[in-house]
N, C-alpha and C positions, 0 to 999 in steps of 0.2 A: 166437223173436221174436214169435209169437203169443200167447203168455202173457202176456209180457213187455207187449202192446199191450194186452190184455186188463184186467191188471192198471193199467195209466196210464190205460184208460178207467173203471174200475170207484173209481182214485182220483178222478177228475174229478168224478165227480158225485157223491161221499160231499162233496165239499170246496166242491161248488157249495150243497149239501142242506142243510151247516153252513151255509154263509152265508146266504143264505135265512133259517133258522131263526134267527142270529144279529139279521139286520134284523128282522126282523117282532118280534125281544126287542127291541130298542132303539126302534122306533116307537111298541111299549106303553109303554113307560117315557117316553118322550116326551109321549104321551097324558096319564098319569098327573102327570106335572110340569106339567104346562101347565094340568091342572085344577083342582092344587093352587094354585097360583101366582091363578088365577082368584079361587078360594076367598079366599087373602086381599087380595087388591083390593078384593072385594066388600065385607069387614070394617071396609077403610079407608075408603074410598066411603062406610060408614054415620056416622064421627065425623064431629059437626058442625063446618065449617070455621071460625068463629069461637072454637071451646075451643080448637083447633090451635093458633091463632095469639097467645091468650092464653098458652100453657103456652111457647110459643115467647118471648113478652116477658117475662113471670116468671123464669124460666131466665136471661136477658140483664142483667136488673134484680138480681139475687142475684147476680151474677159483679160485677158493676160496684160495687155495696154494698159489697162483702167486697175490693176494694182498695183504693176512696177510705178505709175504713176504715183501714186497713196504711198509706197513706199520710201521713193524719192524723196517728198513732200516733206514726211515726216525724219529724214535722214537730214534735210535742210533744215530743218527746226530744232535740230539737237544740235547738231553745228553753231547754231546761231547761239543759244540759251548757252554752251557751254565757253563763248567769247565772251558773253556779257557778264559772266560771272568773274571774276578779278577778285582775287584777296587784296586785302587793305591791309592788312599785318603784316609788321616784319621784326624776326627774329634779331633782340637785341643781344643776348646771352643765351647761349644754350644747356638745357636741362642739367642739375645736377642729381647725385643721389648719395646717402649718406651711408658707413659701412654698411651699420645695423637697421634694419626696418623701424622706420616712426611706431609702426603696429604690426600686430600686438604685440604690448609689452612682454616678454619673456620672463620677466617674474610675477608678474601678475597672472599670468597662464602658468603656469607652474605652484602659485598660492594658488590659486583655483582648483586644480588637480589636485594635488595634496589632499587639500581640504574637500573633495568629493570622494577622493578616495576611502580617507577616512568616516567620511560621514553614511554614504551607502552600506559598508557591512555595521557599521555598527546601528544605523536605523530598521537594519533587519536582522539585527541580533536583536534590537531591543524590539522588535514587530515580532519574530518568533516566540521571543518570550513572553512578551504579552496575550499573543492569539494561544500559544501551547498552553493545553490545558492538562498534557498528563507528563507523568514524571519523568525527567530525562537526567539530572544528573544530581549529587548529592546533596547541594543546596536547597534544591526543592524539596528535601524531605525535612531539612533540619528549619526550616521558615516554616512549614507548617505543623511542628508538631515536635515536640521536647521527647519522644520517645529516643531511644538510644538504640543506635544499630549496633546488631549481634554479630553480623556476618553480611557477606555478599555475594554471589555465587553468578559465577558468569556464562553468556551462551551455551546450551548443550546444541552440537553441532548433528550429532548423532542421534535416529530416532529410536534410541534403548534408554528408557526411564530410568535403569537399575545400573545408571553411572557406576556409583559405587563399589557397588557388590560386583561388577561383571570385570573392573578394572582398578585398581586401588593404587593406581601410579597414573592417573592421567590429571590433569592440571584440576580437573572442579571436585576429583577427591580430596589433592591439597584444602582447596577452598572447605569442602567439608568438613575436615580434622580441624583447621582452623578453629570453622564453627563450635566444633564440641569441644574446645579448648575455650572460648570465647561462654561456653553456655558452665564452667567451672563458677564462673565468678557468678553468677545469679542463683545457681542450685549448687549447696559446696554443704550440705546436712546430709546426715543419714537417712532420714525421714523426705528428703526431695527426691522423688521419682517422677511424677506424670507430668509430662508436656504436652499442653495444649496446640496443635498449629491449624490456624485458619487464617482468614485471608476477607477483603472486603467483596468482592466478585469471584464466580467460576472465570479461570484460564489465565488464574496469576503464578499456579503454580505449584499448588500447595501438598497437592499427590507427590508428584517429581520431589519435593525437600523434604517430606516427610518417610518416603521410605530410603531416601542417601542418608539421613540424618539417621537413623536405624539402622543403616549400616553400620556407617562411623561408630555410633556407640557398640555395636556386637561385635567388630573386629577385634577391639580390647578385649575383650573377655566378661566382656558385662550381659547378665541375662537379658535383652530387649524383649519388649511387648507391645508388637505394632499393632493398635485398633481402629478399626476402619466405623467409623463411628459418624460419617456422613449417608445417614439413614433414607437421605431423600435423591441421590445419587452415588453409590459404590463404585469404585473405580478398583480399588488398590488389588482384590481377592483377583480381578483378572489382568493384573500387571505380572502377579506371583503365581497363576496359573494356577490357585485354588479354589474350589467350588464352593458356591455362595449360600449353597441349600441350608446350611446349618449354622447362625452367628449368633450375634447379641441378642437380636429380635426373639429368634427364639428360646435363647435364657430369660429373657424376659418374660417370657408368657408362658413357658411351661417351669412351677416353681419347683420340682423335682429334679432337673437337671442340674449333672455333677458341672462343674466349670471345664473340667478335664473336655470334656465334649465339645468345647465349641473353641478352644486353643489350638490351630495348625502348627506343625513344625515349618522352616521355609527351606528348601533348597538350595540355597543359595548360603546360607551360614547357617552352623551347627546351634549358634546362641539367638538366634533371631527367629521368633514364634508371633503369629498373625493371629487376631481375630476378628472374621467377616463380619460384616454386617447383617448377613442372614435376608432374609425375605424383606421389601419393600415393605414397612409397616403402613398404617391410615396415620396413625398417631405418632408421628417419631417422638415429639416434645412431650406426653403425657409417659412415653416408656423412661425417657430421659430422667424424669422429676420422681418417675417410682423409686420406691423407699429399694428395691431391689438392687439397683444401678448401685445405690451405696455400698451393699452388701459385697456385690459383684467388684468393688475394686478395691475396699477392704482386705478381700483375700487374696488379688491379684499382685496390692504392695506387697504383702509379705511374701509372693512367690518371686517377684522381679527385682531388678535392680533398676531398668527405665521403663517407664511407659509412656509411650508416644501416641496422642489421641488425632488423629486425621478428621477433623470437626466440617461439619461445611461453613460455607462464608457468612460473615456474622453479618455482612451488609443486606441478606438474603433472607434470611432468618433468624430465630432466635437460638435456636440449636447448641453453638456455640456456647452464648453465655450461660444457659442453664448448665453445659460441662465444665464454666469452668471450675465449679464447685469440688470439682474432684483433683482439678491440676495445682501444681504447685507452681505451673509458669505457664507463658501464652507468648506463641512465637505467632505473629502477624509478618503474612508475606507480603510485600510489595514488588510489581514487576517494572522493570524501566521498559517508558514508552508503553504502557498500556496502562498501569494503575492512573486513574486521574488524582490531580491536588484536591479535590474537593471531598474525595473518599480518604485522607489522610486527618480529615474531624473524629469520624471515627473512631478508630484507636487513640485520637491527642482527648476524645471524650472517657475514652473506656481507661485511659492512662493520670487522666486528672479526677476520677469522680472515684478512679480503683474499684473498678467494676472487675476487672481481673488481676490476676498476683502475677509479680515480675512479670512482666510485658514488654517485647523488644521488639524490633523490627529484623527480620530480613530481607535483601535486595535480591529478588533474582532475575534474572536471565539479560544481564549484562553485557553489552554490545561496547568491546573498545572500540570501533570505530564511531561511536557515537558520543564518544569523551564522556564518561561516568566522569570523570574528576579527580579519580584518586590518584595516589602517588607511587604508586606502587603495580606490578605486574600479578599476574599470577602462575604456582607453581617453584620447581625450587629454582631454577634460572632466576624469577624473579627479585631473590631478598640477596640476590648478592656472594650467594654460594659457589665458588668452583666444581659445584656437582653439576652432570649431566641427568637427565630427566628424559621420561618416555613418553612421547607425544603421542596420545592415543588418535586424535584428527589425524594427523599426518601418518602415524603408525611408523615410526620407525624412530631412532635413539639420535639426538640432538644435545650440541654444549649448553649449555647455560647462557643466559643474553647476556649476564656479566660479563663473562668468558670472551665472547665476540665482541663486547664493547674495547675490554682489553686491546683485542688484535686489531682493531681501529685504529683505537689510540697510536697504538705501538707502529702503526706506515705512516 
């Protein structure tokens, strides 16, 4: 370690020595520049300030000479070129023009038009229908499929399932009563009571027209018996705000239970009586097919006047079909703009092979601005009545569209 110190002091001051000797190089050299630089100031300092200042305008004057020159030059040269250039023509008659333009022809542009006009909307009416694959308006249902529409039921604008029942004078009640006027002609026996309604997918509808259609029938005076008979999703018991603990499922599996037990009364009308669907079973189609289910609606004819079965969608499972065994008709919902044509096999399958009894279609959720096609409006303004009618949407008492077509007319 003492070497070692020896050695780092002995570099210090080799390293301090060069530097040292490095400045006192660079101060000379400094010296040296500085004398020089002097030297020629002094030089300059001796040329008289007036020759400076001539050799300075000389310089200036010879620069400026030698372009006005170049300019000149080229000012004589376009002088010259624009002498030598002479027209050889002369004007024998001067220009005419006629009223109408040689071009374009004005009916030719006009056939043109026309004929784009025409051909654009209808290359994309016919591109629309080609590319659309789900149902928009009544033709698409009757091209694919011979079943017969029962009814049709238009936008609910309102988010209350219980159209019906909550308001029995608003435009898609009409549509309803229709319906149950429309469903005379298919069940018109003593012995027709249960209505099948299912649908090819969830979100066509089939809750929503199953318990309006159960209105409609209980407002007469007829005993309804809505059953929520869609074992693998329930919807209906929490539309009516009854509790689900207790339904089919479990008449099914406990054989001592009286029926009395698993029938709600509904709030909403004194003649309209629910039964849940009870607990999610493992098995819904194995309770469906039990000899008990027979039982269970054997007794329930002879207690009702309708029963209305809320099936799930037959395109989903088999559910359905195995009910329809107990119905005496099967209402198949279809929705505009959402059902596709390709799920309309389907029911034209389950209608030609009479896999189900009387089977009809209904339309719902009906968009007039999307031209459904019919001929007709809905409501009683619509058939041409001079009644006035209560717009539930709008909420407040309006003529009849007859009535105002009238006063049209009539200015």
């Amino acid at each position: 370690m003492v070497n070692l110190d020896a050695r780092i002091a002995s570099l210090r001051r080799d390293m301090i020595r060069n530097l040292v000797t490095t400045q006192q190089s660079l101060q000379i050299t400094n010296s040296r520049l500085k004398s020089t630089n002097n030297g020629f100031a002094e030089q300059i300092a001796q040329v008289p300030p007036k020759q400076r200042v001539y050799l300075d305008l000389t310089r200036q004057q010879e620069i400026t000479q030698t372009l006005y020159t170049y300019l000149l030059q080229k000012k004589e040269e376009t002088e010259i070129s624009k002498t030598s250039n002479l027209s050889i023509a002369t004007v024998i008659d001067p220009p005419k023009s006629d009223y109408k333009p040689y071009s374009p022809n004005i009916i030719i542009v006009l056939a043109a038009v026309v004929f784009l006009g025409l051909m654009f909307p209808i290359a994309r009416v016919l591109a629309l229908d080609i590319l659309n694959r789900k149902i928009l308006v009544k033709e698409d249902i009757e091209k694919h499929t011979g079943v017969p529409i029962v009814g049709e039921i238009s936008h609910n604008k309102s988010q209350n399932n219980l159209v019906f029942l909550d308001s029995t004078r608003s435009a898609i009640a009409e549509q309803f009563r229709s319906l149950r006027t429309n469903l005379q002609y298919f069940i018109n026996k003593a012995d027709e009571k249960v209505i099948l309604v299912t649908s090819s997918i969830a979100g066509e509808g089939k809750s929503f027209t199953t318990i309006n259609l159960a209105g409609a029938l209980a407002i007469t005076g007829k005993k309804v018996l809505l059953m929520e008979l869609d074992l693998r999703k329930p919807k209906l018991s929490g539309y009516f705000g009854i509790p689900n603990a207790n339904g089919f499922s479990n008449y099914m599996i406990a054989e001592n239970m009286p029926v009395s037990d698993i029938i709600s009364n509904s709030a909403f009308n004194e003649n309209l009586y629910i039964i849940s669907s009870g607990p999610i079973p493992p098995n819904p189609a194995e309770l469906i097919l039990d000899k008990r289910a027979d039982e269970l609606f054997a007794k329930l004819r002879e207690e009702f006047d309708y029963i209305i079965i809320d099936a799930p969608p037959i395109g989903i499972v088999t559910d359905a079909q195995l009910m329809s065994r107990f119905a005496d008709m099967a209402l198949y919902i279809v929705r505009q703009n959402f059902t596709l044509k390709d799920q309309l096999k389907i029911v034209e399958d389950l209608y030609v092979n009479k896999r189900m009894n009387k089977i009809a279609i209904i339309v719902n959720d009906i968009e007039t601005k999307r031209g459904y096609g019919y001929g007709y409006s809905y409501g009683y303004g619509g058939y041409g009545y001079g009644y006035g009618y209560y717009d539930d949407d709008n909420k407040k008492f309006s003529l009849s569209r007859s009535v105002k077509k009238v006063f049209k007319k009539s200015k």
